[in-house]
DOPAPA-313763 format. One record per residue (C-alpha): residue number from 0; residue in one letter; x, z, y. Coordinates in Angstrom, 1 decimal, decimal comma, padded with zeros to 4 digits. Example, Ala and Ser with C-alpha at 12.3 -4.5 7.8 and 13.67 -1.06 7.14 Angstrom:
REM DOPAPA-313763
NODE   n res     c1     c3     c2
NODE   0   A  012,3  007,8 -004,5
NODE   1   S  013,7  007,1 -001,1
//
This chain:
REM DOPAPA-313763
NODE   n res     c1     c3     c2
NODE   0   X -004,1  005,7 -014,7
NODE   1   X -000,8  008,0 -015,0
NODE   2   X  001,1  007,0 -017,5
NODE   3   X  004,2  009,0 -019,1
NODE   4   X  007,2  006,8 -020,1
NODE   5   X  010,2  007,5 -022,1
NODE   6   X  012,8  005,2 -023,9
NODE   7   X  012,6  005,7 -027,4
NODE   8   X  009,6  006,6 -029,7
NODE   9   X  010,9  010,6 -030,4
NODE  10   X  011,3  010,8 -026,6
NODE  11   X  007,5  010,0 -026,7
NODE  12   X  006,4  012,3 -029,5
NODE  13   X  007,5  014,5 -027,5
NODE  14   X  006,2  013,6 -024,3
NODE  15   X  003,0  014,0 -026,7
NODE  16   X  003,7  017,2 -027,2
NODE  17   X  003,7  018,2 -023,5
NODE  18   X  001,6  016,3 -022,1
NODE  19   X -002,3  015,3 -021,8
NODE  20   X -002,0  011,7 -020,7
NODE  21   X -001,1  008,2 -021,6
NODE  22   X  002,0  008,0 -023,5
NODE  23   X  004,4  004,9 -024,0
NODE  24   X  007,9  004,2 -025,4
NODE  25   X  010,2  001,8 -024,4
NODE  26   X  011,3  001,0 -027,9
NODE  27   X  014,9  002,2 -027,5
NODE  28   X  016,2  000,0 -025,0
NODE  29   X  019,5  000,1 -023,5
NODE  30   X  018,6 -002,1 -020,7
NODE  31   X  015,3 -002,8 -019,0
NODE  32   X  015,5 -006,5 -019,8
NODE  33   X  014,6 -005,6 -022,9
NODE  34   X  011,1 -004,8 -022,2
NODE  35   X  008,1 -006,1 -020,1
NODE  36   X  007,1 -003,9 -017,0
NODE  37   X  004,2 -005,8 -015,8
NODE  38   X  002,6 -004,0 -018,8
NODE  39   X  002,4 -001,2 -016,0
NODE  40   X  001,5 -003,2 -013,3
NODE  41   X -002,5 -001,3 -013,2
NODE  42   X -000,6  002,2 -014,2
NODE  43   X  001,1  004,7 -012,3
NODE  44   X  004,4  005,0 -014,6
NODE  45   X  006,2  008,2 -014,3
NODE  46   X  009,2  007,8 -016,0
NODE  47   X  011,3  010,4 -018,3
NODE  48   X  014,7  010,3 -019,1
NODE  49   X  017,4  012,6 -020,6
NODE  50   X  020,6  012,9 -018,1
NODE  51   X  022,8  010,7 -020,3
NODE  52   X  019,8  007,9 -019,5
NODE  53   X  021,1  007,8 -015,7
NODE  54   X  022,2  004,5 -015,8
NODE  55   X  019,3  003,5 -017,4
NODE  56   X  016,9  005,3 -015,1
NODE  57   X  018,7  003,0 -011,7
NODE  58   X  017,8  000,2 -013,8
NODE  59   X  014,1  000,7 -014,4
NODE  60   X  013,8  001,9 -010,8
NODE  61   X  015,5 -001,1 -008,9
NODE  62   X  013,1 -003,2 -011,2
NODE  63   X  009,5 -001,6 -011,2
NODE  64   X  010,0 -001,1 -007,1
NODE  65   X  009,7 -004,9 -006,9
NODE  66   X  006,3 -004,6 -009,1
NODE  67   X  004,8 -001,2 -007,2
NODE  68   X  005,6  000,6 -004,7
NODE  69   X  003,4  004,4 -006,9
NODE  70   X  005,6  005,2 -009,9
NODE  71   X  008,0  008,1 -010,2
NODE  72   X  011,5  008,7 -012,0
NODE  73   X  012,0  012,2 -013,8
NODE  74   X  015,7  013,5 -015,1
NODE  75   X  015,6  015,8 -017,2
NODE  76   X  018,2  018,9 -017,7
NODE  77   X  018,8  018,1 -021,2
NODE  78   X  020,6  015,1 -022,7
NODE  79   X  017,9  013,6 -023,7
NODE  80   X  014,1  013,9 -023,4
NODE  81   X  013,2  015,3 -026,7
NODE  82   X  015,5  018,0 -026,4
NODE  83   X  013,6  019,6 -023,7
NODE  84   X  011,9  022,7 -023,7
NODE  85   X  008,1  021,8 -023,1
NODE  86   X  007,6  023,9 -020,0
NODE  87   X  010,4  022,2 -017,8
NODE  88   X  008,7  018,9 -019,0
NODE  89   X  005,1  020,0 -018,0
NODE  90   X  006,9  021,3 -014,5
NODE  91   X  008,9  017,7 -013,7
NODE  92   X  005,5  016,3 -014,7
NODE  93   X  003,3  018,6 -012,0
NODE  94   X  006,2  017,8 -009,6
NODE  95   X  005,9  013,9 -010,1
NODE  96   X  002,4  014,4 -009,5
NODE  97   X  002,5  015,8 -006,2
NODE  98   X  005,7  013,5 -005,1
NODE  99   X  003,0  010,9 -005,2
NODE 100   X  000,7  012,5 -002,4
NODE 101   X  003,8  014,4 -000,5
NODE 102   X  006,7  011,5 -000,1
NODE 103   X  006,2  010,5  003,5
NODE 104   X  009,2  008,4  005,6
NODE 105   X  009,1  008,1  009,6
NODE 106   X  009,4  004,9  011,3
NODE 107   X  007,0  005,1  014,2
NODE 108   X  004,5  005,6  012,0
NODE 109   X  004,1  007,9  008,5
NODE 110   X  004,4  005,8  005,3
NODE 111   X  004,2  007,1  002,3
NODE 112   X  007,0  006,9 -000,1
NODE 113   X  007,9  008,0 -003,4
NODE 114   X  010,3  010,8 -002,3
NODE 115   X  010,2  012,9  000,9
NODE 116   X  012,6  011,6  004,0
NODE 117   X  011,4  014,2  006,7
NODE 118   X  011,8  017,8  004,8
NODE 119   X  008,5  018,6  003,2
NODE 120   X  007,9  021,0  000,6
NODE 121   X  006,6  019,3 -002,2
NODE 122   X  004,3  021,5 -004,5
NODE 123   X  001,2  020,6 -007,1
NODE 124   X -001,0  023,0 -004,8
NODE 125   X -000,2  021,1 -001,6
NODE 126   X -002,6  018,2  000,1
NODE 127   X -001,5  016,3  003,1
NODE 128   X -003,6  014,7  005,4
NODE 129   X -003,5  013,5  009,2
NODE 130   X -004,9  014,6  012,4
NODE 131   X -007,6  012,0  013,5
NODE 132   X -010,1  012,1  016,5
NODE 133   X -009,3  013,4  020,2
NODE 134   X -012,3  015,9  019,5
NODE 135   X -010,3  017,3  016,5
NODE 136   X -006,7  017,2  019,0
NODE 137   X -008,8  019,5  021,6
NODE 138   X -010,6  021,7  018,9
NODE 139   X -007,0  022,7  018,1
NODE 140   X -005,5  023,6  020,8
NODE 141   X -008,8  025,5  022,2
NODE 142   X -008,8  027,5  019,2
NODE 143   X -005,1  027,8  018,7
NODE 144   X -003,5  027,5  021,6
NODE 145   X -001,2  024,7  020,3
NODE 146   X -000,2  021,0  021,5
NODE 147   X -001,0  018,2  018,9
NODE 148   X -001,9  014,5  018,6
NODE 149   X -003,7  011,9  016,8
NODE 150   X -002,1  010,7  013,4
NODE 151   X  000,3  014,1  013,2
NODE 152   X  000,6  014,7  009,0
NODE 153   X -000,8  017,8  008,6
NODE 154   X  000,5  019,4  005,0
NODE 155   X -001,5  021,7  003,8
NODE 156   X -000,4  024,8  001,8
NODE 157   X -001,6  027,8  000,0
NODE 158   X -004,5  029,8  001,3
NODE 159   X -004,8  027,4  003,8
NODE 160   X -002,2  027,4  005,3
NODE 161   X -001,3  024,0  007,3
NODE 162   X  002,3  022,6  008,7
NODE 163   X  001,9  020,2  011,1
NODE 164   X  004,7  017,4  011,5
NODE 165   X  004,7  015,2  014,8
NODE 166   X  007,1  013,8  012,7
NODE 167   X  009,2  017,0  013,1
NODE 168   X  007,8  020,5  012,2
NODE 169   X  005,9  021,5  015,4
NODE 170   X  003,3  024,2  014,1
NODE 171   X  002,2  026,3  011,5
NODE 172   X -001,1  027,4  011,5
NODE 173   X -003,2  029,9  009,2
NODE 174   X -007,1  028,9  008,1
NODE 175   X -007,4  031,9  005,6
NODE 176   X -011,0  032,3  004,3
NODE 177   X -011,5  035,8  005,5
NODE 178   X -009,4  035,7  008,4
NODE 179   X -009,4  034,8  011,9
NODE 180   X -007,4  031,5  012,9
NODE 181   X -003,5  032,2  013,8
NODE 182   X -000,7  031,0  014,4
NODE 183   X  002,1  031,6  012,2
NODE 184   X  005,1  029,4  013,9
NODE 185   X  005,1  027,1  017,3
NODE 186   X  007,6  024,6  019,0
NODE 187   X  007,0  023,6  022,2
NODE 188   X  007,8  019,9  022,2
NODE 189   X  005,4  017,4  023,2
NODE 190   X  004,2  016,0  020,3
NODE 191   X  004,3  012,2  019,7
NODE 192   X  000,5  010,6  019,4
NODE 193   X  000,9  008,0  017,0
NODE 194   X -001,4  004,8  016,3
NODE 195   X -003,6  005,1  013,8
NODE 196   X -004,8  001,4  013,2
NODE 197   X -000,4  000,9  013,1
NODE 198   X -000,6  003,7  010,3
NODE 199   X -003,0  001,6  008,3
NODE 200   X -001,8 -001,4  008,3
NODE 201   X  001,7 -000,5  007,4
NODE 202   X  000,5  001,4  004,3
NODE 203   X -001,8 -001,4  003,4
NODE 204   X  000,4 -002,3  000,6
NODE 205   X  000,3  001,5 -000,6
NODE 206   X -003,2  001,1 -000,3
NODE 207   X -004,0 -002,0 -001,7
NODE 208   X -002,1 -000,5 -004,8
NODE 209   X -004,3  002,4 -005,4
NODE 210   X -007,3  000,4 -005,0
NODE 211   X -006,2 -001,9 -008,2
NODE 212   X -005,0  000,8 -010,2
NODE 213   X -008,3  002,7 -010,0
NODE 214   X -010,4 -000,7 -010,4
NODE 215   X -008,7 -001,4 -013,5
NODE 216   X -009,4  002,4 -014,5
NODE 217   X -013,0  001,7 -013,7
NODE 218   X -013,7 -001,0 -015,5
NODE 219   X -012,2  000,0 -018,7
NODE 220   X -013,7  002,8 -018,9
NODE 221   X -017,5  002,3 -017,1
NODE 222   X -020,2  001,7 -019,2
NODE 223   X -024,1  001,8 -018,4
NODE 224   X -025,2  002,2 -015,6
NODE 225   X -023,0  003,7 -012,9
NODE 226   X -023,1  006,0 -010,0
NODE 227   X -021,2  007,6 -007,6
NODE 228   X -022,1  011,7 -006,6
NODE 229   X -022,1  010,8 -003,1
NODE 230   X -022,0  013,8 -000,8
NODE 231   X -021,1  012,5  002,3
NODE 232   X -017,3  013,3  002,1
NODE 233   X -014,4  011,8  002,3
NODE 234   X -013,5  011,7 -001,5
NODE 235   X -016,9  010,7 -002,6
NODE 236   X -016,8  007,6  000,3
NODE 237   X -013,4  006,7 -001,0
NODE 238   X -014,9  006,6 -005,1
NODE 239   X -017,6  004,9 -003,7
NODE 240   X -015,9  001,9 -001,9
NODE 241   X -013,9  001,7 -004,8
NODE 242   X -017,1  001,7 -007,5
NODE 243   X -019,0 -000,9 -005,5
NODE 244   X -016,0 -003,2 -005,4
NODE 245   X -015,2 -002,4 -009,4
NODE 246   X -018,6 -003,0 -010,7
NODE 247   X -021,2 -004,3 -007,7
NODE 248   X -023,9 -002,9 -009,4
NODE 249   X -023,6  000,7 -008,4
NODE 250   X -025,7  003,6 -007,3
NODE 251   X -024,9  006,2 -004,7
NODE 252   X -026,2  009,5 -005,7
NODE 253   X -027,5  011,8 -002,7
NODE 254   X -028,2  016,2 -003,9
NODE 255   X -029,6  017,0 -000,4
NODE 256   X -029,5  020,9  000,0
NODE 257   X -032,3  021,6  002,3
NODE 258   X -032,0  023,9  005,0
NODE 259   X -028,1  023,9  004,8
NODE 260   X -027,0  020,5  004,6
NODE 261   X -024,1  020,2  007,2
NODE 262   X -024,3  018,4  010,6
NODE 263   X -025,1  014,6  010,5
NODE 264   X -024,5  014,5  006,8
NODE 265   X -027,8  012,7  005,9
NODE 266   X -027,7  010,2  008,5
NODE 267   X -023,9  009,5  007,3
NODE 268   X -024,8  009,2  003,6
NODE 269   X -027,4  006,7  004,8
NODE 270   X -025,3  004,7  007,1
NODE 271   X -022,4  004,5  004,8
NODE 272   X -024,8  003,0  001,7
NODE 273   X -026,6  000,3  004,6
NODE 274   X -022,7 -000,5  005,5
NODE 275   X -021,9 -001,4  001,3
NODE 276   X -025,2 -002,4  000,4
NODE 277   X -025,4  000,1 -002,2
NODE 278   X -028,7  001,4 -003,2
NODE 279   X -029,2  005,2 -002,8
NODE 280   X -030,9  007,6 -004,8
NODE 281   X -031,7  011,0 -003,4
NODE 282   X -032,9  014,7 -004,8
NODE 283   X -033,6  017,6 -003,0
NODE 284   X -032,7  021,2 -004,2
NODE 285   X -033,2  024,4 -002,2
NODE 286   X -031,2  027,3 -001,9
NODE 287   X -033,1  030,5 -002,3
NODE 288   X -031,0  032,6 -001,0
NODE 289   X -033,5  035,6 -000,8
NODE 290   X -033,5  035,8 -004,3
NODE 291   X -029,7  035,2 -004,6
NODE 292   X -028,0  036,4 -001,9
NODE 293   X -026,0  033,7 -000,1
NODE 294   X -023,0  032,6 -002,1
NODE 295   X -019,8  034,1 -002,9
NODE 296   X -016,7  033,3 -004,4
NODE 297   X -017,6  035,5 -007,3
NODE 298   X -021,1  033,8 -007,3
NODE 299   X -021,3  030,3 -007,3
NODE 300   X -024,5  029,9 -008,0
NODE 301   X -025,5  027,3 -005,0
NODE 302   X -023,4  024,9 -007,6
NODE 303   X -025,5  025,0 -010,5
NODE 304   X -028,3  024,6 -008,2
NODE 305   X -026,0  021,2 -007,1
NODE 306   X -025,7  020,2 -010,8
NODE 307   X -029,3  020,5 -011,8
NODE 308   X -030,3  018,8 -009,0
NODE 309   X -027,4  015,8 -010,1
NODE 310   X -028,7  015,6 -013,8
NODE 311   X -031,8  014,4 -012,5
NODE 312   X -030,9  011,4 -011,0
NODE 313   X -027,6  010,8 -013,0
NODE 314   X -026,8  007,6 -014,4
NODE 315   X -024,6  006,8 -017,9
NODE 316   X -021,4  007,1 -015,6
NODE 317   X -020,2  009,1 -013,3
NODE 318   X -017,7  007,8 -010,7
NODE 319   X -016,4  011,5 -009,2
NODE 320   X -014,2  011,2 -005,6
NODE 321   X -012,5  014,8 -007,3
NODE 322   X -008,9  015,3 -006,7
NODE 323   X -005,9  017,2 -008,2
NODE 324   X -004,7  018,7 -004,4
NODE 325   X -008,5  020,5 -003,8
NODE 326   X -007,8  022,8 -006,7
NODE 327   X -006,1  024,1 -010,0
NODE 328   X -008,6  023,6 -012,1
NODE 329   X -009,5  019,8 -011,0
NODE 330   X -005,8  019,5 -011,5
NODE 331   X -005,8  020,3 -015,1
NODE 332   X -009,0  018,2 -015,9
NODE 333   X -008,2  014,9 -017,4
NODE 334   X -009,1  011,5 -016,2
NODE 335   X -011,9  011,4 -018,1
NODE 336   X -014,4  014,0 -018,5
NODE 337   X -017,7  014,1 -020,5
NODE 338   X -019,8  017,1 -019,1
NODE 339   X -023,3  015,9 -017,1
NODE 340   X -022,4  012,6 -018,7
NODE 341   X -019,1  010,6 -018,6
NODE 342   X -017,4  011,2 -015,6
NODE 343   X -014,5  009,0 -014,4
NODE 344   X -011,7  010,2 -011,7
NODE 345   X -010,3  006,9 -009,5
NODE 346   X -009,0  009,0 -007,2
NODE 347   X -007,8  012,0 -008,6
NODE 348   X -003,4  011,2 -008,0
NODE 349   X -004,7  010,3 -004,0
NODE 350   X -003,5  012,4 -001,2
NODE 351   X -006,8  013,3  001,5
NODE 352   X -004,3  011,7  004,2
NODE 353   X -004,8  008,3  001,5
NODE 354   X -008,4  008,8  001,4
NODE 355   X -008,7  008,6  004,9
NODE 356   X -006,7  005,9  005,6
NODE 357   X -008,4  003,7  003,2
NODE 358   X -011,9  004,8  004,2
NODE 359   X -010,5  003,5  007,7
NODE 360   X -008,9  000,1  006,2
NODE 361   X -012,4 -000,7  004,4
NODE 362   X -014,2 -000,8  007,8
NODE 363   X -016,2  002,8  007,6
NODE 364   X -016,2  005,4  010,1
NODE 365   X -015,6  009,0  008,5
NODE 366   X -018,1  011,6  008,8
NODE 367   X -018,2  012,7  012,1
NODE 368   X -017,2  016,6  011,3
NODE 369   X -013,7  015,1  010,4
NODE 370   X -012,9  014,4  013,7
NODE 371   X -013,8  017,7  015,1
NODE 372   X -011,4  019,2  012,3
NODE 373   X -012,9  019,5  009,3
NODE 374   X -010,6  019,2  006,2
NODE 375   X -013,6  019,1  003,6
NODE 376   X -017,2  019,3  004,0
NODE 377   X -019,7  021,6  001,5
NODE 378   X -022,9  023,3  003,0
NODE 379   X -023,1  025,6  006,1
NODE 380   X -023,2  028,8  003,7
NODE 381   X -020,2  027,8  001,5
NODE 382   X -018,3  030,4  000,5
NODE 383   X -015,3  028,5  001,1
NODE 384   X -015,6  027,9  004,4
NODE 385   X -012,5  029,4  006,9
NODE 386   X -013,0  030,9  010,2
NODE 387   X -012,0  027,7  011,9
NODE 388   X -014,7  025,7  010,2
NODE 389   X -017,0  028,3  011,2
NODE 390   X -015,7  028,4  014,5
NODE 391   X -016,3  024,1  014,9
NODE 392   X -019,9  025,0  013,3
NODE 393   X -020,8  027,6  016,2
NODE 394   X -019,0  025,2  018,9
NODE 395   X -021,8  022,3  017,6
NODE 396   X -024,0  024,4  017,4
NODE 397   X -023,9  025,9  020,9
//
């Protein structure tokens, strides 16, 4: 799907050098008439050029903006690309990345962009997302004491920590595994609430973008049977729209953890497969956690549990809702995997504040824990859940 793009064919080698992705040269041009962009059109170019390529680099962009509205433009420090030390071009390259996920503009509604207009931080460990339900807006300021509203863009930070733009900074707010909820800054604006149907439909185009580019991805690279590890979450509803619409033929694949599956999760996988007319397939593991202990981050062992329970039902491809803002090491996988069996990553460039909105646009409901708050769902004795997560849980629960 990403493709790196330089202008000559020594710019590329070394691009090749740097980089674990698509290469392509632009055969030396001097002016971008002298190559075909629609070459790109199911890509996401990120384009590399040497400062003395400015000129060039104006060019490129005034014309692939009328082709896509996902690509990014890199200058480099040095002259040219392939005099470039290979760490600042695997930084510019992380950076793009991100730019992807974290350029937002303001008008009435947020709309992503390929470069920031309201003052975010941009950063390959950050995720944005949005602020949807009125159960989620009153689960925030019960437990934190703070004012927000529907579609606020949430950015979310290291350790989890989350900045929350209404479309100007209003809070900063810590979930730190480990820690109790805080708050860490506070404005006391009113913040504006902010139409979430409007929010889709002007980001449609955005949308309707990603969707080709990971079609195409899929059905290049899917072969055999296919199935989607289908979880219930938001990333795994996002691949699995996108499978169905990319191959038809495609199986949702349900691990059910018994005992610890979270709230409504089975009833959502089911509803969700009824709404695409996707067939399920289900296996249930247990967690034995008198035997184990219940897990840590030092211990995952609930996961290989997970993936034995997956290898049983898997098909000959995978179609995995992973993405690169949930984690380093998803980051640094490639598009393509072959672990359990060939895995493909449709949605691995996507923002969770994407994912949701295109969930939305396709006509499903999100899992119901996202509109109390929850930023990603797991089991009820994840390691990885914050005190605020645990907090929602004992609010449900009581």
């Amino acid at each position: 799907m990403i493709v790196a793009v330089a202008r000559a064919r020594k710019d590329a080698k070394a691009l090749r050098h740097a980089l674990d992705c698509e290469i392509m040269s632009l055969g030396g041009i001097r002016s971008f008439k002298d190559f075909d962009l629609s070459q790109l059109k199911d890509k996401i170019p990120i384009f590399f050029f040497g400062r003395d390529e400015i000129e060039l680099a104006d060019e490129i962009e005034e014309e692939i903006s009328k082709m896509t509205p996902i690509y990014q433009i890199v200058i480099l420090s040095k002259k040219a690309v392939r005099n470039t030390r290979i760490e600042e071009i695997r930084s510019m390259f992380e950076l793009a990345k991100a730019r992807i996920r974290l350029g937002f503009k303001f008008d009435d509604v947020f709309i992503f962009s390929n470069r920031d207009h309201i003052g975010i931080d941009v950063d390959p460990d950050y995720d944005a997302y949005f602020i949807i339900g009125r159960n989620f807006v009153e689960n925030t300021r019960r437990i934190f004491g703070i004012d927000v509203e529907e579609g606020n863009l949430v950015i979310r930070k290291m350790y989890n920590e989350e900045w929350i733009y209404c479309p100007e900074l209003k809070a900063i707010i810590s979930k730190k595994i480990g820690e109790e909820p805080s708050v860490k800054f506070h404005k006391s604006f009113k913040p504006k609430r902010i139409d979430i149907d409007e929010m889709i439909a002007r980001n449609r185009k955005w949308l309707k973008k990603l969707e080709e580019i990971s079609i195409s991805f899929i059905r290049e690279n899917a072969k055999g049977s296919a199935g989607v590890p289908f979880s219930g979450g938001k990333d795994s509803t996002a691949a699995l729209i996108i499978a169905k619409k990319a191959l038809g033929n495609v199986k949702a694949l349900y691990v059910r953890v018994k005992d610890y599956e979270m709230p409504h999760t089975e009833d959502y996988v089911e509803y969700v497969c009824d709404k695409l007319n996707v067939e399920l397939i289900k296996e249930t593991v247990e967690f034995d956690v008198r035997k184990y202990g219940f897990p840590t981050h030092d211990n995952r062992w609930c996961t290989r549990i997970k993936m034995e329970g997956l290898k049983k039902i898997a098909t000959d491809t995978l179609i995995v809702g992973d993405r690169e803002a949930e984690s380093r090491i998803r980051r640094y996988r490639p598009e393509i995997l072959r672990r359990i069996r060939t895995e493909l990553f449709p949605i691995k460039y996507w923002s969770a504040g994407m994912v949701q909105l295109y969930v939305l646009m396709n006509g499903l409901k999100l899992h119901p824990l996202y509109y109390k708050g929850f930023y990603r769902l797991g089991c009820t004795i994840c390691p990885s859940l914050s005190g605020w997560e645990i907090s929602l849980l004992k609010f449900l629960n009581a």
